[in-house]
N, C-alpha and C positions, 0 to 999 in steps of 0.2 A: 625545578619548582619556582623557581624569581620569574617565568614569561606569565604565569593569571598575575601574577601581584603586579605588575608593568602592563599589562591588560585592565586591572583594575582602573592603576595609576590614569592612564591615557581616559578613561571614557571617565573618571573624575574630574579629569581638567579640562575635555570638551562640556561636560553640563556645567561648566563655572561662565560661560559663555554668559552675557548679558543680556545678547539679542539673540536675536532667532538664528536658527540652523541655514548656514549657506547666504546669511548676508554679511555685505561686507559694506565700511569697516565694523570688524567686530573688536569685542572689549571686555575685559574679566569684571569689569567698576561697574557697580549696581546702581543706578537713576532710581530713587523715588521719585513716584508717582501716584499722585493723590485727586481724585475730582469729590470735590467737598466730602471729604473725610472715608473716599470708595479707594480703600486701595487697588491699583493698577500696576501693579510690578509682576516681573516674573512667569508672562505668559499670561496672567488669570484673566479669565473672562466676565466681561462688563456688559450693561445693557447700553444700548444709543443712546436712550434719554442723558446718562448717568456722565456722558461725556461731550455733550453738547457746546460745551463752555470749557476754556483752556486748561489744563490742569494748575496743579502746584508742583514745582521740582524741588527736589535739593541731594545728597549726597550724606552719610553717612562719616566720612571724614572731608573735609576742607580739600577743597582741589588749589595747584596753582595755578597762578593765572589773577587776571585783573577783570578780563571782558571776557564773554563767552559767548557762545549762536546756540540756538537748540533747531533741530528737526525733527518731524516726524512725519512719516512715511508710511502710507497703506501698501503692504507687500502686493497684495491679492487681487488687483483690478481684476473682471471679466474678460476676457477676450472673445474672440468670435471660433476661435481653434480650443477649446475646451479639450485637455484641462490648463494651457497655455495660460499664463495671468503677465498682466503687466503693473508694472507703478504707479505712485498719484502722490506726490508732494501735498500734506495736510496744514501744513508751519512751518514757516523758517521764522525767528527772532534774534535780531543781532541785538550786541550793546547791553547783554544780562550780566549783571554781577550777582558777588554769595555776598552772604550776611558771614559778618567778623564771630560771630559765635552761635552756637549752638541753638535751635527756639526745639521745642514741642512740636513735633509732630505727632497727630489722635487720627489713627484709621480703623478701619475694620481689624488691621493686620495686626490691632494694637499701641500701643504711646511708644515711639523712637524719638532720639534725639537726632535732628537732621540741620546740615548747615545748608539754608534756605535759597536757591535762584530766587533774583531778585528783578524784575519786569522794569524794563528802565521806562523813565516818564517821557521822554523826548526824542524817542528814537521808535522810528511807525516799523513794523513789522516788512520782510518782504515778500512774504509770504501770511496774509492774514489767517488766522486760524478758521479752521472750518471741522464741523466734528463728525465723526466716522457715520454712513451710513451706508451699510454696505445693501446691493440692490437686490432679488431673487434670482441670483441667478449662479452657477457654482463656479467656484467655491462660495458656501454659503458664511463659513468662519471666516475673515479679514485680520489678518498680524500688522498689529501697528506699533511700527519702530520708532521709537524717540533716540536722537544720540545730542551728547553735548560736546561743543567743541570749542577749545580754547583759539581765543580771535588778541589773546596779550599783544603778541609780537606782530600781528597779518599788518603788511601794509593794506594804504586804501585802495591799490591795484589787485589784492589777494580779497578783499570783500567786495569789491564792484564785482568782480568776477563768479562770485559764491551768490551775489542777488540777482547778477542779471540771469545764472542758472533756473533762479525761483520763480521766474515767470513763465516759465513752462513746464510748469505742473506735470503735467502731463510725461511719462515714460522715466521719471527722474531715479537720474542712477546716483547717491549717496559717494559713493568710491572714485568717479568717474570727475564728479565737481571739487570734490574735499580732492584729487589730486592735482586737476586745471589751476587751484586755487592753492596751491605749494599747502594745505592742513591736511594731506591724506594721514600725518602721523602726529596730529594734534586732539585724536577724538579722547575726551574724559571718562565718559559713564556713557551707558546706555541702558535701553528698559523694550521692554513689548508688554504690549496688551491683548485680548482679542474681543471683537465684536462680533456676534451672529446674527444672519437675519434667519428668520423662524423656518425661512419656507414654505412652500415648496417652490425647487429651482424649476424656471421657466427660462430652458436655454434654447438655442435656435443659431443653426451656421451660419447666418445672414446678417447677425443682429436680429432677427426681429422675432415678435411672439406669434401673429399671425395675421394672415390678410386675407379679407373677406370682399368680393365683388359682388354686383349686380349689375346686368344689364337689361333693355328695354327695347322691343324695335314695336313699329307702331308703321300699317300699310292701309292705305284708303286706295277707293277705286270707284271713278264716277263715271255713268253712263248719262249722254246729251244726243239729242234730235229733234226734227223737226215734224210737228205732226201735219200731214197731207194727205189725207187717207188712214187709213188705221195700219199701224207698222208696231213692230216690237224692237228693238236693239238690246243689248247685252253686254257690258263690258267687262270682265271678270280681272283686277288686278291683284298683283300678289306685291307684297313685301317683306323684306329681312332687315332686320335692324340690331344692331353691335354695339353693347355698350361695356363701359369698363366701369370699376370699383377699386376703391383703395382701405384697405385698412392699416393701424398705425397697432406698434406694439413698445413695448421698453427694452432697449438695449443694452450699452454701457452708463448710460444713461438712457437711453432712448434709440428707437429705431423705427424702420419705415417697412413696411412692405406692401404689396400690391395684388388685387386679386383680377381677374377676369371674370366678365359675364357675357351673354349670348342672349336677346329677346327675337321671336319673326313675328311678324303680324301680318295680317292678309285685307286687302278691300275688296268689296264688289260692288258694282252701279249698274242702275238700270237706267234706261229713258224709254221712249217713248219716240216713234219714228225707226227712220235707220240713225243710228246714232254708234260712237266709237266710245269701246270702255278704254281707261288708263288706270296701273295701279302706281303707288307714291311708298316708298316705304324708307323709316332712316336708318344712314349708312347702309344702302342697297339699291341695286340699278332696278327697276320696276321690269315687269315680265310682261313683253310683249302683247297685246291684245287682240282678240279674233272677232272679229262679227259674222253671225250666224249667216247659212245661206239665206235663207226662209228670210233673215231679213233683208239680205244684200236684193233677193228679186224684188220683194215688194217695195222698196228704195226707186228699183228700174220704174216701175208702175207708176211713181209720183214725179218722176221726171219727164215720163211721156208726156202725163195729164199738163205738164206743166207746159210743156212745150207747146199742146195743141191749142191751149187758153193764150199762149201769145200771138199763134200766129189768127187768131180772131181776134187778137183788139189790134193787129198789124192792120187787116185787110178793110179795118174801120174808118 
């Protein structure tokens, strides 16, 4: 009978978990988290607006420590491999201290009494805050992990290392820098949030949402002679013309894609005489041109005429 009560035990002490399931580092100490009096602990879900602006932190009992970092982490980026998701560093803040006693904290959640992270005046963030918006595309819910870490004892060789990490936002692994940085066993509290975008998810293996082309081709064809008698010519050309299109769609933020399109177009010309057609057509070699017999003889006929009228103003 003692393995459900040890079965109980175990799945009691995994939900004491502070942050999300399967991130690391993880932590039993609970971060509050408040954006103008919304509470944000514990998973619950928030709107975009509501989180636009940094939050307020603090803890429930006094941490030690002197200096602290806070981060927070968008679990959930898009990828192009769905349901694959990667990272995105939202905040780092070094150089935070707590308040020596107890203030009032008033949320949704109700009035706690919390000892207060304190926003230093002289020390710039290395990561500026920037607030969740997650894009259409799935996962539509985004887990955003705040951890706090104690920086009392870091030399400046263990912080240079934990900022210069903060400049690549991008694919950022929490466990990976907090250990580069000798604090993988300095983290205090942590917290998650989450944000939804409404939908509907507009995913695509390319990145992109969708690409749309057009093309155009455009063929002329002129027919030229000389009138000596009365002649006809003909020139009949053809043309093919290839054009392409792009459309742009949203990716991880943004994406590109491409479409194709196809136009022909045809000319024809006349003249007058024996005369040669040609066709012109774009992105296309123009199609050979035939002149009729009917007008090739009567051509012969204005060449005779011509001939005999020279040799009478020779023989002048």
């Amino acid at each position: 009978m003692i393995f459900p009560y040890l079965t109980v035990l175990a799945a009691a002490t995994v939900s004491l978990a502070a942050t999300p399931s399967g991130f690391e580092p993880t932590t039993q100490n609970s971060l509050m988290v408040s954006f103008n009096a919304m509470d944000a602990t514990g998973g619950k879900q928030i709107a975009k607006e509501v989180s636009a602006q940094a939050p307020q932190l603090g803890t429930m009992e006094k941490m030690a420590g002197s200096s602290f970092a806070v981060m927070m982490i968008d679990l959930d980026i898009p990828t192009n491999s769905p349901p694959q998701t990667n990272t995105l560093l939202h905040w780092m803040q070094t150089g935070m201290t707590q308040s020596q006693t107890a203030a009032v904290m008033n949320t949704t959640a109700g009035t706690q009494n919390v000892f207060l992270l304190e926003m230093p005046g002289a020390v710039q963030a290395a990561a500026p805050y920037f607030g969740p918006a997650p894009p259409a595309r799935t996962p539509l819910a985004h887990r955003y992990t705040q951890v706090v870490i104690d920086t009392s004892t870091a030399t400046q060789e263990n912080m240079n290392s934990m900022m210069e990490a903060a400049q690549n936002r991008q694919g950022f692994n929490a466990q990976q820098v907090l250990t580069q940085a000798g604090l993988q066993d300095k983290v205090m509290a942590g917290n998650f949030f989450v944000v939804t975008n409404p939908g509907p998810a507009r995913d695509s293996a390319t990145g992109t949402n969708a690409g749309t082309g057009a093309g155009a081709g455009t063929g002329a064809g002129t027919g030229t002679g000389t009138e000596a008698g009365a002649g006809a010519g003909a020139g009949p050309g053809a043309g093919a013309g290839a054009g392409t299109g792009a459309g742009t769609g949203a990716g991880t933020g943004a994406g590109t894609g491409a479409g194709t399109g196809a136009g022909t177009g045809a000319g024809t010309g006349a003249g007058t005489g024996a005369g040669t057609g040609t066709g012109t057509g774009v992105q296309a070699s123009q199609a050979p041109v035939a002149v009729s017999g009917a007008s090739s003889g009567r051509m012969n006929c204005v060449l005779l005429a011509a001939s005999l009228v020279g040799l009478v103003f020779s023989s002048l």
